[in-house]
C-alpha positions as CSV (number, residue, x, y, z in Angstrom):
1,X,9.1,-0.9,-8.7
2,X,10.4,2.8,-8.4
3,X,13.2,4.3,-10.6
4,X,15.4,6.1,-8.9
5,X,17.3,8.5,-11.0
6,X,20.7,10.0,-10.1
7,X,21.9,13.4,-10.9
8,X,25.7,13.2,-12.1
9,X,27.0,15.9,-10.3
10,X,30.5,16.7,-12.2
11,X,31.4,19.4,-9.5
12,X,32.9,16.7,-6.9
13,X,35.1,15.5,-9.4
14,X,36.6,19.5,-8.9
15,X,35.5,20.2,-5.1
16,X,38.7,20.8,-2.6
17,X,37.6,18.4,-0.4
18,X,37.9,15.7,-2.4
19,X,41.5,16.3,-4.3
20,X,43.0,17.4,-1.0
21,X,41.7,14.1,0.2
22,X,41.1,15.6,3.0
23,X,38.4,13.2,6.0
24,X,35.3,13.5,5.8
25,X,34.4,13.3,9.4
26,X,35.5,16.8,9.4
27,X,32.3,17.9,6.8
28,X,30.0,15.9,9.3
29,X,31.8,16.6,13.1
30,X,30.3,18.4,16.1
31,X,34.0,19.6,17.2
32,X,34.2,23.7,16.1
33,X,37.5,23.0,15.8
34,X,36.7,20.3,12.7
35,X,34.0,22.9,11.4
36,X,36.4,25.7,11.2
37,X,39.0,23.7,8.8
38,X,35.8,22.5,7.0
39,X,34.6,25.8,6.1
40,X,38.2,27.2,5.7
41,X,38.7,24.0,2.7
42,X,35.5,25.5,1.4
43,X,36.5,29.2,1.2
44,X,39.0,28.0,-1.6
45,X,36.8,25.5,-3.3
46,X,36.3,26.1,-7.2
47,X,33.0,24.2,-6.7
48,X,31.7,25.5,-3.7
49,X,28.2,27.8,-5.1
50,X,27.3,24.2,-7.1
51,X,28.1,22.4,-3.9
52,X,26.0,24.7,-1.9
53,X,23.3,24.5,-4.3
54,X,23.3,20.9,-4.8
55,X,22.9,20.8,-0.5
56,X,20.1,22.8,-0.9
57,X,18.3,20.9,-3.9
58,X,18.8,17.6,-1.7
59,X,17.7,19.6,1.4
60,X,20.7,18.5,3.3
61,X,19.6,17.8,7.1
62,X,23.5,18.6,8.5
63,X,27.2,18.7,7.6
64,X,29.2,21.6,5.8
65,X,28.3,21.9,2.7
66,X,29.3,24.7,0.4
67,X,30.5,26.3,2.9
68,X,28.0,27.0,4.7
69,X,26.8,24.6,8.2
70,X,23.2,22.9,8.1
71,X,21.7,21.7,11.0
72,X,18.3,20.1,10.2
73,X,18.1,21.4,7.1
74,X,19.0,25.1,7.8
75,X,21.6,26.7,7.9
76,X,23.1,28.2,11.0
77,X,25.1,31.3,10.8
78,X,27.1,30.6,14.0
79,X,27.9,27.4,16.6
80,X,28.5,27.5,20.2
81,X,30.3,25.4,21.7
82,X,28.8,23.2,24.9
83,X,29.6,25.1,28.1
84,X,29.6,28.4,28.9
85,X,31.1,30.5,25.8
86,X,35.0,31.7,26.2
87,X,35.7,35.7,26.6
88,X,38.2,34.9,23.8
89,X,37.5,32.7,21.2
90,X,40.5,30.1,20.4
91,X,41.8,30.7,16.3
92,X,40.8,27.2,15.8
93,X,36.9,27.8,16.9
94,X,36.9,31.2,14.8
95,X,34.9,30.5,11.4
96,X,35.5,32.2,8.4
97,X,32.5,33.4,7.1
98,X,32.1,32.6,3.7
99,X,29.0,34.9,1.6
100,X,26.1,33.0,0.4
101,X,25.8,33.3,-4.0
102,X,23.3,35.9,-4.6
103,X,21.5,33.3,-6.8
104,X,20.9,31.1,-3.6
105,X,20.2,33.4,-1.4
106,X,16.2,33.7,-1.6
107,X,16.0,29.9,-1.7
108,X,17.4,29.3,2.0
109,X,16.2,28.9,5.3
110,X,18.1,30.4,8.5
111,X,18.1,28.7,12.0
């Protein structure tokens, strides 16, 4: 039998997302809308490079995770929306781009 072994990771206990108790269908949803408040919860996070780095480590296939949106593993610097694209974005669909840690930078893949 295999021993699994689990790394603690203290920065959740800190992470906006969880104090704000906040869903988190929103961290996981294909809405932009949902994506948008995701990533604006993580713009404030005092956990989100050890969040982000953590995703990364685990090779996270989707969700938002420090801030940043991974789709099968990689992250993707933008998201349409189904359909053909608005000539003016709605505030809600807008994401706030939040930098990448210098430190992670070299160690991620781009869709």
């Amino acid at each position: 039998m295999f021993a699994i072994e689990f790394k603690t990771e203290i920065w959740r206990e800190t992470a906006a997302c969880s104090e704000l108790g906040v869903p988190t269908g929103i961290f996981f949803s294909e809405d932009l809308g949902d994506i948008a408040q995701a990533k604006r919860i993580c713009s404030e996070c005092p956990s989100l490079s050890l969040c982000l780095e953590a995703a990364i480590e685990r090779n996270e296939p989707w969700g938002v995770w420090g801030g940043q949106l991974f789709r099968k593993g990689k992250i993707l610097t933008h998201k349409r929306g189904r359909g053909r694209p608005r000539k003016i974005p709605m505030p809600e669909e807008e994401f706030p781009v939040i930098p990448i840690p210098v430190h992670l930078q070299s160690t991620l893949r781009s869709a």
